[in-house]
matplotlib code that plots the C-alpha trace (Angstrom):
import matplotlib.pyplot as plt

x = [46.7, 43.2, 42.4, 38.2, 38.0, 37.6, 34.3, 31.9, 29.4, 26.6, 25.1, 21.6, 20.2, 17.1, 15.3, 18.3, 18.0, 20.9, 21.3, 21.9, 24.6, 27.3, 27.4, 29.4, 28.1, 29.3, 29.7, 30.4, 30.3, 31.7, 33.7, 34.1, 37.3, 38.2, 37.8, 39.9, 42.7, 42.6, 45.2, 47.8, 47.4, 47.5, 51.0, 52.5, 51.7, 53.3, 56.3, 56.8, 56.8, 59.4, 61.1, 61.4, 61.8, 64.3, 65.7, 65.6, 66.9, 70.4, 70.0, 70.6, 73.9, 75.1, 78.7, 80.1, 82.8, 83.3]
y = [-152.0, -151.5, -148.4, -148.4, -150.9, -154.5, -156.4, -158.3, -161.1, -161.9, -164.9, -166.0, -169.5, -170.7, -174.1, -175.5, -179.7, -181.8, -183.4, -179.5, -178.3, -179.9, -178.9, -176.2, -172.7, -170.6, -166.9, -165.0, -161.1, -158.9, -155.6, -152.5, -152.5, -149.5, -151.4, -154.2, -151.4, -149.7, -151.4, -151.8, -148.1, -147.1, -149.2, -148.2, -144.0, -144.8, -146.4, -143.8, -141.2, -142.3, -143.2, -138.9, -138.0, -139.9, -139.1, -134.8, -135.4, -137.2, -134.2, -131.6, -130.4, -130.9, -130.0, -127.3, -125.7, -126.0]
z = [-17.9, -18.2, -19.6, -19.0, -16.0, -16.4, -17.6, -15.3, -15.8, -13.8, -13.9, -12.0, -12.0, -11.3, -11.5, -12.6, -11.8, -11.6, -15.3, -16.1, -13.9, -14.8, -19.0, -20.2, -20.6, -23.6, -23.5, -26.6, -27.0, -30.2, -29.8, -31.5, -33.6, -31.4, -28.2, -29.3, -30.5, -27.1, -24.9, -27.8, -28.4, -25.2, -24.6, -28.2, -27.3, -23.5, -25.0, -27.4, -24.8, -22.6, -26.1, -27.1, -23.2, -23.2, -26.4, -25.5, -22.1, -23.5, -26.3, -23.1, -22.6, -19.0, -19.0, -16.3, -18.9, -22.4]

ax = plt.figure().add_subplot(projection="3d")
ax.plot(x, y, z, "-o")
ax.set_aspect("equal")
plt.show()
């Protein structure tokens, strides 16, 4: 469920010898407190929703007689 699209990384090289290539490459970004909030929000509102639909729709009175 991604609610903004999902990140990319782009990486160029260039002049990179062989003594280089194989050592690990760290990546480290920060977020907003609001983007790291998003997704769980976004779940906890859709549960919640089909939580009250489906609590007024068993609420409704579907009988034929009294």
């Amino acid at each position: 469920m991604d609610t903004l699209g999902r990140t990319a990384l782009k990486l160029r090289l260039s002049n990179v010898v062989d003594e280089q290539h194989r050592k690990e490459l760290i990546v480290t970004y920060h977020l907003s407190k609001t983007a790291v909030l998003r997704k769980p929000l976004v779940i906890f509102s859709a549960l919640s929703t089909v939580f009250v639909f489906s609590w007024i729709v068993s609420k409704i009175d579907v009988r034929i007689g009294k």
